[in-house]
N, C-alpha and C positions, 0 to 999 in steps of 0.2 A: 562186494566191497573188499576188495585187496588190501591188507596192511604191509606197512614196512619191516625189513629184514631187521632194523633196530627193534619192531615192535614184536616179534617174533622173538629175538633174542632174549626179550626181558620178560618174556611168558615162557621160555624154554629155563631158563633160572629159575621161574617161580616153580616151575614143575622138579626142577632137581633140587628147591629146597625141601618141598615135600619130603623127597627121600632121603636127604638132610635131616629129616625131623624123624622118621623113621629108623634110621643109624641110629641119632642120639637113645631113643627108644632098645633097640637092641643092644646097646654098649651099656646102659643105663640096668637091665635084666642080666648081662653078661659078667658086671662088676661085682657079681656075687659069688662068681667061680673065680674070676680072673684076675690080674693085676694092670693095670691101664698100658705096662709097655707091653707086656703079652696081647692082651686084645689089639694094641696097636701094630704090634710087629707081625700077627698071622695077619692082619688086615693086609699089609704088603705083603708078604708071604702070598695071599691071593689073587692081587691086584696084580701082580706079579703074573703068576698063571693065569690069567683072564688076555693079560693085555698084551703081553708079547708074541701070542698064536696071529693077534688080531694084526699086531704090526706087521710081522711075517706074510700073512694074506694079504695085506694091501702093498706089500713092498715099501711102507711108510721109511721115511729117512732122515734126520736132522738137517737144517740147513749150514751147513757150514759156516755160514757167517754170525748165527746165533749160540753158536756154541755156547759163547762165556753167559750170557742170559739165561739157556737152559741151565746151567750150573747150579744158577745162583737161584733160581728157581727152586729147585731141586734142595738147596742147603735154607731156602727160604721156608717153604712149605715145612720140609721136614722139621726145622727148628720149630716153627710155630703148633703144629700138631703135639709136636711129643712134649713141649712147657705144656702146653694145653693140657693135656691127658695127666704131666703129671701132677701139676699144680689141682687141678678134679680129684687126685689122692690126698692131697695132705690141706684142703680147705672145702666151705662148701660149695657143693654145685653152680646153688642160684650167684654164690661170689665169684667163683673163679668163669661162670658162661657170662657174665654182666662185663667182666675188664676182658675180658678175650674175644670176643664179638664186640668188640669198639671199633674194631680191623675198618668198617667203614672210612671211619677219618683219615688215618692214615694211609689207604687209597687213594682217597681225594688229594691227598699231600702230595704222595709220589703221585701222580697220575699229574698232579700240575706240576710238579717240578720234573719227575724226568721221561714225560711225553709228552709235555706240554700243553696238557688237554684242559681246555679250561673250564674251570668249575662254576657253575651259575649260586649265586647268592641265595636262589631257591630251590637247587638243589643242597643248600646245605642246611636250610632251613629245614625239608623232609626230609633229610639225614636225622635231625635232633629229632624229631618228633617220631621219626622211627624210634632211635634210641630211647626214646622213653617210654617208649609201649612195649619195650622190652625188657626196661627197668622195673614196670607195673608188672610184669610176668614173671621173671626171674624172681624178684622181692629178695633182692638181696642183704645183707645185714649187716656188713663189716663190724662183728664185733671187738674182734682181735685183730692182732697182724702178726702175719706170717709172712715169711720170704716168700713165698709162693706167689702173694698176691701179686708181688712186684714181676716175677714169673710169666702171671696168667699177664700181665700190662706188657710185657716183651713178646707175649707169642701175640697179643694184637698187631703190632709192629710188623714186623714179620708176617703177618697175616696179609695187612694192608701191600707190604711190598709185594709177596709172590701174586695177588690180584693183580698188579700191575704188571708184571713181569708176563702175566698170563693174558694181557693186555696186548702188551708188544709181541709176543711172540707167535700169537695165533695169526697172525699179517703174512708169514712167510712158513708155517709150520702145521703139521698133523697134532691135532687134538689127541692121538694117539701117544705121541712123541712126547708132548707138554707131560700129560700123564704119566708117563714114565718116569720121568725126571722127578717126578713126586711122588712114585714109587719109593724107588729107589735112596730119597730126601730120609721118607720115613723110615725105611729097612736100616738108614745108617745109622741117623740115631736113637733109634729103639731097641738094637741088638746091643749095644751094651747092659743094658738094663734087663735086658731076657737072660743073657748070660750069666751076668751074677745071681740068679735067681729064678730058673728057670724049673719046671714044671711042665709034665707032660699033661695036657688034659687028656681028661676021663672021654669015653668015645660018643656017652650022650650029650657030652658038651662039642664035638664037632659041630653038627648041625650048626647050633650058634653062631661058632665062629663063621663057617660058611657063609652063610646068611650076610652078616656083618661084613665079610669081605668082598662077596658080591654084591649090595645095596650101596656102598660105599664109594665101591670102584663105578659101577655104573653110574651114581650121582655125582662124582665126582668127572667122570667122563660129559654127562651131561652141561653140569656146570660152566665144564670149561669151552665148548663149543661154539656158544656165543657172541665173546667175547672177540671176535673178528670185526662184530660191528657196533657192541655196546662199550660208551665208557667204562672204564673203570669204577670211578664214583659210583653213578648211578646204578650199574650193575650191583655192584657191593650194598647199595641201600636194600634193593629187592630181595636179594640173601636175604636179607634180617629175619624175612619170614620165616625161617628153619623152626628161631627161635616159638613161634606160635604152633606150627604141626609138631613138636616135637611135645609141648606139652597138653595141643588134643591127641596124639596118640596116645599120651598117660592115662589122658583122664579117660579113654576109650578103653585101653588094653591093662588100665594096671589099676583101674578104678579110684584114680582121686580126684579129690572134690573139683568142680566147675567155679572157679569164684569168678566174684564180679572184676577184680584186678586183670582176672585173663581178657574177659571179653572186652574192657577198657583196653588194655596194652593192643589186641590182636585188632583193634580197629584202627589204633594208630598205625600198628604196622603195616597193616594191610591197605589204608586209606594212604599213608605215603606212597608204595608202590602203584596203587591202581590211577594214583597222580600223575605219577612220570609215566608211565604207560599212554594215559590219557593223551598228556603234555606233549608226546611225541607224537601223536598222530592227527594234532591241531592243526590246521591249516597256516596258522602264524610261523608253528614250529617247522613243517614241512617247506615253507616259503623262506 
């Protein structure tokens, strides 16, 4: 039994949230030597050396007519990562991953308004119910408020847009190329932030970083691949999953507790996506 290259794509995302969840894991161990633009900025620093040998071997090339898309891709991504990273500095984790993985919605927004892909009423309904099995995972607590929060609610944005952009541009473009561009997104606005405050790491902390910039680059290479024949939206719901392997790799590699909020959140998340999975390879849907 053959499935579709949609259904394909949204098992290829589910696999590169895994490594999604595994990053989180290594940036999470890493943030005890590091500062989130440092870890951020060797990450492209790597991604960087990984991915332009690779462009070079295929001869990969931008389309000329997408230029301004890759740009804004590029200034999308990177804006969203480095609030991300920095707003993880100055509030908590479960707060600042809870308003920064919202990017769902906002996909859904842009993806209807500027590709005009229309969004089904039930995939927005397993949008939410994702969303809230990652709310029961995160357990987040807004006690206070900090500018940050507002921060971590802007790199969603921004989140949401460069999925689309990463949407439209894999139609005419190297997965290579995309990638690039959000190399490059992060290297610009992260070196500010290394520079006034820069530190050289210690040589037993390479390893680390390594790690971190090839797990990243490659899941982030993975991620984007897809997206030639999966919505936006719906692609973006499947992500969510990061959020559940990132806290079984805790509770695997860093020994903390298993509560029942994980294995509640990680079925919603999980039962959203093996949904639209499903949903796509219905006969109704395929007709």
């Amino acid at each position: 039994m053959s499935i579709s290259k949609t259904t394909q794509g949204f098992l290829t995302i589910l696999f590169a949230s895994s490594l999604f969840g595994l990053m989180a894991l290594l940036v999470k161990i890493a943030a005890g030597e590091f500062s989130a633009a440092q870890i951020l900025f060797m990450r492209g620093i790597i991604g960087l050396a990984l991915i332009v040998p690779l462009i070079w071997a295929r001869r990969a090339s931008a389309n000329p007519q997408t230029l301004k898309p890759l740009v804004w891709r590029g200034i999308s991504g990177g804006i969203a990562v480095s609030l991300y990273f920095y707003a993880i500095t100055k509030i908590p984790l479960a707060d600042a991953s809870i308003l920064a993985n919202a990017y769902p919605i906002f996909a859904a927004f842009f993806s209807a308004v500027y590709l005009r892909e229309r969004v089904k009423l039930i995939t927005l309904v397993a949008l939410l119910v994702s969303l809230s099995g990652m709310f029961l995972i995160m357990q987040p607590h807004f006690s206070y408020f900090d500018f940050a929060y507002v921060l971590a609610g802007i790199s969603a944005i921004f989140a949401g847009l460069a999925i689309t952009l990463v949407r439209q541009l894999r139609q005419s473009n190297s997965s290579l190329i995309i990638m690039l561009s959000q190399i490059i997104g992060i290297l610009v606005f992260s070196a500010p932030f290394v520079v006034s405050n820069f530190s050289w790491p210690a040589n037993s902390a390479w390893l680390l970083l390594l790690m971190i910039g090839f797990v990243s680059t490659v899941s982030q290479l993975i991620f984007t691949i897809p997206f030639r024949s999966v919505p936006a939206a719906e692609g973006s719901i499947v992500a969510i999953n990061h959020a559940a392997f990132a806290v079984l790799f805790a509770v695997i590699f860093l020994a903390e507790p298993l509560s029942a909020n994980f294995l509640l959140g990680s079925l919603l998340i999980f039962g959203s996506s093996l949904y639209i999975i499903l949903r796509q390879e219905s006969p109704l849907q395929k007709n």
